[in-house]
ZAGUDREN-566493 format. One line per 4 residues: number of its first residue (from 1); their letters; for each residue x, y, z of C-alpha. Coordinates in steps of 0.1 Angstrom, whole numbers, plus 5000, padded with zeros to 4 digits. Each point is the difference from the previous one (the first is absolute). Layout:
! ZAGUDREN-566493
NUM	a	X:Y:Z; ...;
//
This chain:
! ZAGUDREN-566493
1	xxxx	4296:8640:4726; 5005:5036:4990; 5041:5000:5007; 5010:5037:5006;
5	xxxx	4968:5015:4996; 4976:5014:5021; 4968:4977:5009; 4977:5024:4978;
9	xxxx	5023:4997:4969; 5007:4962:5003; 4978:4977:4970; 4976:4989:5026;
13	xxxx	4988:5030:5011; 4997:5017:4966; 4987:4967:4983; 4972:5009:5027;
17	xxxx	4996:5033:4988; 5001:4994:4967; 4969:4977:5007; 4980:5022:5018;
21	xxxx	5003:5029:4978; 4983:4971:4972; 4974:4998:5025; 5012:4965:5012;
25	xxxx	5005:4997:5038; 5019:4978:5010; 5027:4993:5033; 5033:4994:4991;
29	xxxx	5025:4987:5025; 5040:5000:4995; 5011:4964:5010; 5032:5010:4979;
33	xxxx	5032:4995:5020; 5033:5018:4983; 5027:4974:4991; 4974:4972:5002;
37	xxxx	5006:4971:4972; 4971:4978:4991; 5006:4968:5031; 4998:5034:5020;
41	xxxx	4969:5008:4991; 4987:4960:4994; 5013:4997:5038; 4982:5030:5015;
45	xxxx	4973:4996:4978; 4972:4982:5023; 5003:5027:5028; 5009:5034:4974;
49	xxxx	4967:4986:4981; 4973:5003:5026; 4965:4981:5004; 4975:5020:4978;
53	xxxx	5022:5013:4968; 4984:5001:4975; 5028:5003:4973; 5039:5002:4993;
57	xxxx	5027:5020:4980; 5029:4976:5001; 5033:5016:4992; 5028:4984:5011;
61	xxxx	5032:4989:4983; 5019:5028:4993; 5024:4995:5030; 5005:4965:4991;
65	xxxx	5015:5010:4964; 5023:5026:5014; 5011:4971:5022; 5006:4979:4978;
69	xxxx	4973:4975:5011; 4993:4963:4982; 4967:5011:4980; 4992:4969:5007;
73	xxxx	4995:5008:5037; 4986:5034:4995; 4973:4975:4976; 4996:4978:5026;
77	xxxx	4989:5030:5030; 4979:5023:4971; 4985:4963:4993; 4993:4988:5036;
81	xxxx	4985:5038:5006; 4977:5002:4972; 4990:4958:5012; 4992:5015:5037;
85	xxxx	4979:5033:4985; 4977:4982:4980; 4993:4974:5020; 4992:5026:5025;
89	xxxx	4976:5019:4973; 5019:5027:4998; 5004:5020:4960; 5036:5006:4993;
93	xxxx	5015:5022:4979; 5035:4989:4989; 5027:5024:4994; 5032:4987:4987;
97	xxxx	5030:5014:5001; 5035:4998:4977; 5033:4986:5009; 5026:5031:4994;
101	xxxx	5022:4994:4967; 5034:5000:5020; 4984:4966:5010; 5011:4980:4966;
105	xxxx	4979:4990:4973; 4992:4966:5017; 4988:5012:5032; 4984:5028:4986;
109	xxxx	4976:4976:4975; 4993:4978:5027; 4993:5024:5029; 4975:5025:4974;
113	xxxx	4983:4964:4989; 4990:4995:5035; 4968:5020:5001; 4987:4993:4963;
117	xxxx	5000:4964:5013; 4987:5006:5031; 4969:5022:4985; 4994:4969:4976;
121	xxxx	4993:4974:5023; 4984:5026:5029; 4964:5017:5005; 5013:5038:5000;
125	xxxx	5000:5033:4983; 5036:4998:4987; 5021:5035:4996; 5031:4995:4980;
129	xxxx	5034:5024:5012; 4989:5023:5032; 5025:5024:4994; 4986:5002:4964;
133	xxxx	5005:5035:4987; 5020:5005:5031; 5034:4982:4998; 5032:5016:4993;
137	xxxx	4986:5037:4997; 5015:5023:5020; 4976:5022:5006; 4973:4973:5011;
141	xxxx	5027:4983:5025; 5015:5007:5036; 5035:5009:4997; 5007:4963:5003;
145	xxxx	4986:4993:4965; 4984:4971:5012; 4965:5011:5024; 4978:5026:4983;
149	xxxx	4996:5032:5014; 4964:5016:5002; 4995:5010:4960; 5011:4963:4994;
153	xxxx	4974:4988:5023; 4976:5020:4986; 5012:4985:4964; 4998:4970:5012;
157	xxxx	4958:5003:5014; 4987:5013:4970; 5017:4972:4984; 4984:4976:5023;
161	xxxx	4973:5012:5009; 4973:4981:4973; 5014:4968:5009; 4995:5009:5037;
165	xxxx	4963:5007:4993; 5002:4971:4982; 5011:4981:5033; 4969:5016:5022;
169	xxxx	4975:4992:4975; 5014:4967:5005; 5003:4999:5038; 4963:5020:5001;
173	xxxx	4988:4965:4982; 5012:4980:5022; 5026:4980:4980; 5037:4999:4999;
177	x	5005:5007:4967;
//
């Protein structure tokens, strides 16, 4: 969603960027909502996800791990999403996300095997870690060490980015995966 940043510096807006300086134009809208967990965004999904979308960056989850959430119900949202977009023919591009280590070794191998799985047994362009690169430095981070500030979004696009072309060759092809 672009927490404490301005609209121009949040990841939609310079994954869009990013793209059109490759050449590649394409309209990226922000469905992210800050604070959301993953049956927030499986719950708003049919009306944040309009008629005519073509594809999908799915990244949800991190709120649910600082929570403390089941993985098992996080699964079970990321699952029923990824279900709804595909039968809709829409590519996704699956971001996961990792449980924080405060969280225990337990939750923490169950929560970070959540999106391996789910890219297994799913049609999508699969991105490991989104804060990849990102997490835990300082000087890519808000001062809440948590949301990136603009350099970490920037970090994080160019890390992205060929798995986001990836995802509009995809769409532009007219399959979900």
């Amino acid at each position: 969603a672009g927490l404490g940043l301005p609209v121009e510096d949040a990841f939609p807006s310079k994954l869009e960027g990013a793209l059109k300086a490759k050449g590649i134009s394409a309209k990226i809208s922000n469905a992210g909502v800050s604070g959301d967990t993953a049956a927030g965004g499986l719950g708003r999904l049919d009306w944040s996800v309009p008629s005519g979308t073509d594809a999908v960056i799915v990244e949800l989850g991190a709120n649910d791990a600082l929570r403390g959430l089941d993985p098992g119900v996080t699964r079970t949202a990321l699952d029923t999403i990824l279900r709804k977009l595909t039968a809709r023919h829409i590519a996704v591009l699956l971001v996961g996300m990792r449980a924080p280590p405060n969280m225990g070794p337990d939750y923490t191998r169950d929560f970070d095997a959540t999106y391996p799985a789910l890219a297994s047994t799913h049609p999508v362009v699969f991105y490991p870690f989104f804060l990849d690169g990102v997490a835990a430095d300082p000087k890519l981070n808000q001062g809440d060490g948590m949301h990136p500030n603009a350099a970490g979004v920037e970090a994080i696009v160019g890390r992205i980015l060929p798995l986001v072309e990836e995802l509009i060759v995809r769409a532009r092809a007219g399959r979900p995966s």
